[in-house]
C-alpha positions in Angstrom: -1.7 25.6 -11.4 -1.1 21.6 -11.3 1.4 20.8 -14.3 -1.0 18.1 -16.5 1.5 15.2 -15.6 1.4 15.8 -12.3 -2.4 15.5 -12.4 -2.0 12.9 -14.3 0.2 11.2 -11.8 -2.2 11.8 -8.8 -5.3 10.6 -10.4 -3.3 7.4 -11.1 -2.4 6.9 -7.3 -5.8 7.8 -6.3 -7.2 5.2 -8.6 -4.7 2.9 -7.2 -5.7 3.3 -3.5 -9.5 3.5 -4.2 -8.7 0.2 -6.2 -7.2 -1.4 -2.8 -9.8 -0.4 -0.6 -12.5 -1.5 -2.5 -10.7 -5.3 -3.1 -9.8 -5.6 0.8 -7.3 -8.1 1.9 -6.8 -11.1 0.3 -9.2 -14.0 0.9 -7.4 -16.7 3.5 -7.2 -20.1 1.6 -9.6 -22.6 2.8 -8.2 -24.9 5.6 -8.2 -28.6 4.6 -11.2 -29.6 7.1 -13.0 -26.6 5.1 -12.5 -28.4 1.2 -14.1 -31.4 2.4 -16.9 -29.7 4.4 -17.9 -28.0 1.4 -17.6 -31.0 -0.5 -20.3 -32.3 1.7 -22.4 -29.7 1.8 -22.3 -29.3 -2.4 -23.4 -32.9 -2.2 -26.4 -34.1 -4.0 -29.1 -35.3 -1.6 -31.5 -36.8 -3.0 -32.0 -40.6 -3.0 -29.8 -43.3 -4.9 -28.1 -46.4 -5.1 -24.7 -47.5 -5.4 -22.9 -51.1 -5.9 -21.8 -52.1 -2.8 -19.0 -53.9 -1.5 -17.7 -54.5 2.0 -14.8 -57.1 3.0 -14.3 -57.9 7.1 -10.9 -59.2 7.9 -9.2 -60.4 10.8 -5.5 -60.1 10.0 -4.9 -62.1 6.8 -8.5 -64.1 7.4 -11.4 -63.2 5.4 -14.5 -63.1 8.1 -17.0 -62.2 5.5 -17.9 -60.7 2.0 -20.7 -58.5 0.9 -21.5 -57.0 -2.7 -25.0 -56.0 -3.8 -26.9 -52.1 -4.1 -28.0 -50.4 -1.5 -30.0 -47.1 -1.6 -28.3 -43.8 0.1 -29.9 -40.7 1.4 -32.9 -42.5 2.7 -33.3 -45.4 5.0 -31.2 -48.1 4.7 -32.7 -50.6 2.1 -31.1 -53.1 -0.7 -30.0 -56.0 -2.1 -26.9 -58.0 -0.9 -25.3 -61.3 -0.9 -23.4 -62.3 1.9 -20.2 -64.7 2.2 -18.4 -66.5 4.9 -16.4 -69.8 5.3 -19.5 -71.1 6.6 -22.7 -70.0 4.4 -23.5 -67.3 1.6 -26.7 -66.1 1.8 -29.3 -63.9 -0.1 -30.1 -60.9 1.6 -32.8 -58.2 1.0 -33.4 -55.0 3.4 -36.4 -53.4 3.9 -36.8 -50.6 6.4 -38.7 -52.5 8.5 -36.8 -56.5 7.9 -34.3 -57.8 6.8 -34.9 -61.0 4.8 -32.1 -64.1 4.5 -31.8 -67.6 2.5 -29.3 -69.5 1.7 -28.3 -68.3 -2.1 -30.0 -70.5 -4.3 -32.5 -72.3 -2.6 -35.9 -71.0 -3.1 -37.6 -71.7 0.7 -38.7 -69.3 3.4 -36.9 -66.5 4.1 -36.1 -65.7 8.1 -37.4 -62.7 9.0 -34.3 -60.3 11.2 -34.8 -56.9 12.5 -33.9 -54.1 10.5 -30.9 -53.2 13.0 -29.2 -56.4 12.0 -28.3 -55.5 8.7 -25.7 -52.6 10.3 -22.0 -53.2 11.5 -20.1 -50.9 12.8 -20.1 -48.5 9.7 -23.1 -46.0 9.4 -23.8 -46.6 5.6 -27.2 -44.6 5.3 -25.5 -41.8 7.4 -22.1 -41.3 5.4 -21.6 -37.7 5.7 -22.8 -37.1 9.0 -19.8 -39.8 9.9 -17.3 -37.9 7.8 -18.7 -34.6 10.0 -18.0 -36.4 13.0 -14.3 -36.8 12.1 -14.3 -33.4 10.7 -15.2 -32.5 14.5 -12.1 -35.3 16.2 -9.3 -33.6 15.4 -9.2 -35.2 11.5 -6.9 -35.3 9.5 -7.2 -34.5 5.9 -4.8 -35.7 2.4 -5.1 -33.4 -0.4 -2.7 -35.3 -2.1 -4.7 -37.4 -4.5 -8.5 -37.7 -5.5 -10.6 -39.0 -3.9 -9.7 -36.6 -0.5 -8.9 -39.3 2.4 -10.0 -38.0 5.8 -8.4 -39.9 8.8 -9.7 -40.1 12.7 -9.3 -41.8 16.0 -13.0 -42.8 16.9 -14.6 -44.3 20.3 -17.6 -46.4 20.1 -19.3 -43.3 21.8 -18.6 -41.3 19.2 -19.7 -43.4 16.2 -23.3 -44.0 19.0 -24.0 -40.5 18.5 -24.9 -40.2 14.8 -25.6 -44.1 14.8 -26.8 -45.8 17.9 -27.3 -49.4 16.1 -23.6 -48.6 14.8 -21.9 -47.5 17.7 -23.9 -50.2 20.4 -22.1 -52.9 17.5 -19.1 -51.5 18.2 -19.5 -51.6 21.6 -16.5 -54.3 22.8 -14.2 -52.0 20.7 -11.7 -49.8 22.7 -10.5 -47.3 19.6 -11.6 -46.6 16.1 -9.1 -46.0 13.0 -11.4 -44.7 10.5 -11.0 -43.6 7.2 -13.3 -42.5 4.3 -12.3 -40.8 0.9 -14.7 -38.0 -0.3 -14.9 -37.9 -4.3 -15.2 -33.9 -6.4 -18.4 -34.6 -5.8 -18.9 -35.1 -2.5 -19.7 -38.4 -2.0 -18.4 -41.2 -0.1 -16.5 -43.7 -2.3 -14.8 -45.6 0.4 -14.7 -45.7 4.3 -12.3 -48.5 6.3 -12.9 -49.0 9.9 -9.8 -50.6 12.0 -11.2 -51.5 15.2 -8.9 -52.2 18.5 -9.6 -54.3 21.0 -8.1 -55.0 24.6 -8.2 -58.6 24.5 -9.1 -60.0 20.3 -7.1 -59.4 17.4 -7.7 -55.9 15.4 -10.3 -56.3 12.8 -10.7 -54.2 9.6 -13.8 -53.4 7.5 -13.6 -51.9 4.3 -16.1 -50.5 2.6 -16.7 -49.6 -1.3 -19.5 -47.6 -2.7 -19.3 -47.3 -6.5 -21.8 -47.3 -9.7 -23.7 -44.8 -8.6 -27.8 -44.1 -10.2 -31.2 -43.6 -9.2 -32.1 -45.5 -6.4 -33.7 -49.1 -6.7 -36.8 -50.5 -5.2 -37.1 -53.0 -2.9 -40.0 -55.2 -1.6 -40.7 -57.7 0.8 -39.4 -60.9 -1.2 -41.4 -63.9 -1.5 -40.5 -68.0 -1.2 -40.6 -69.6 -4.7 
């Protein structure tokens, strides 16, 4: 006959080991590539805008300024004015043109193909660009929110998620690219530093902020 506190004391163990088998080893912690791959894939899709602004420099030299609202998760479309020593200009994108006049005058605007209002930074293709560094050997900073992915790029590699992009980039030899991924998963910031053999480095920063329901946009008229 099995004492009562020796019964006692089995069913505890039992308990104990059908307890382990049922809870299986313990769950690996996600790698960092992993935290911002989910990120990205929590990511709201659907179509907005966001204040907007990029700066291009050349060392210490300012080449050129943009701030304005673009929309996101849908063809690349907005409202922008853009700044160098030289001009700065009204610009309006529409998926098919891209409309410029000198800020305030009220005359014709010139008519550009949609393709000219890309650099060398995918902006309506964000998180497929962030993939794409996921997938170079990226590095990723946990450190501090927003998470700050960091990857060597070619101009090949930006051409297959944005031809117009990449083709920009063409003269380029190498790609430093950056871009910080908010609790949300969007992309707040991305900065491009792009090598050449021959010019002087140039870097492009860009800022997405203000984020709400995307804007329209028209084909603008003189007046």
């Amino acid at each position: 006959m099995i004492h009562l506190r020796t019964a006692t004391l089995i069913l505890a163990v039992s308990a104990l080991m059908l307890s382990a088998c049922a809870s299986g080893p313990p769950a690996r912690p996600k790698t960092d590539r992993q935290v911002v791959r989910d990120r990205l894939a929590a990511a709201d899709d659907a179509p907005c805008s966001a204040a907007l602004g990029a700066v291009t420099r050349s060392g210490p030299e300012r080449l050129q300024v943009v701030v304005g609202r673009i929309n996101l998760n849908a063809p690349l479309t907005g409202r922008t004015t853009d700044k160098t020593e030289q001009y700065t200009e009204d610009v309006v994108i529409t998926r098919q043109k891209v409309y410029r006049r000198a800020s305030g005058t009220h005359g014709v605007w010139q008519e550009f193909p949609a393709s000219t209002a890309k650099g060398g930074i995918p902006v309506d293709r964000l998180p497929q660009y962030v993939r794409l560094m996921l997938g170079r050997s990226a590095s990723v900073d946990r450190g501090s929110e927003p998470l700050r992915v960091s990857a060597r790029l070619t101009p090949e590699d930006i051409e297959s998620v944005d031809r117009t992009a990449g083709r920009n980039l063409g003269p380029a030899t190498a790609i430093d690219a950056e871009a910080w991924i908010d609790e949300e998963g969007r992309i707040v910031r991305v900065r491009q530093e792009i090598h050449f053999a021959s010019h002087p480095d140039i870097q492009a920063t860009l800022t997405l902020s203000d984020f709400e329901s995307a804007i329209s946009v028209s084909t603008p008229v003189a007046r």
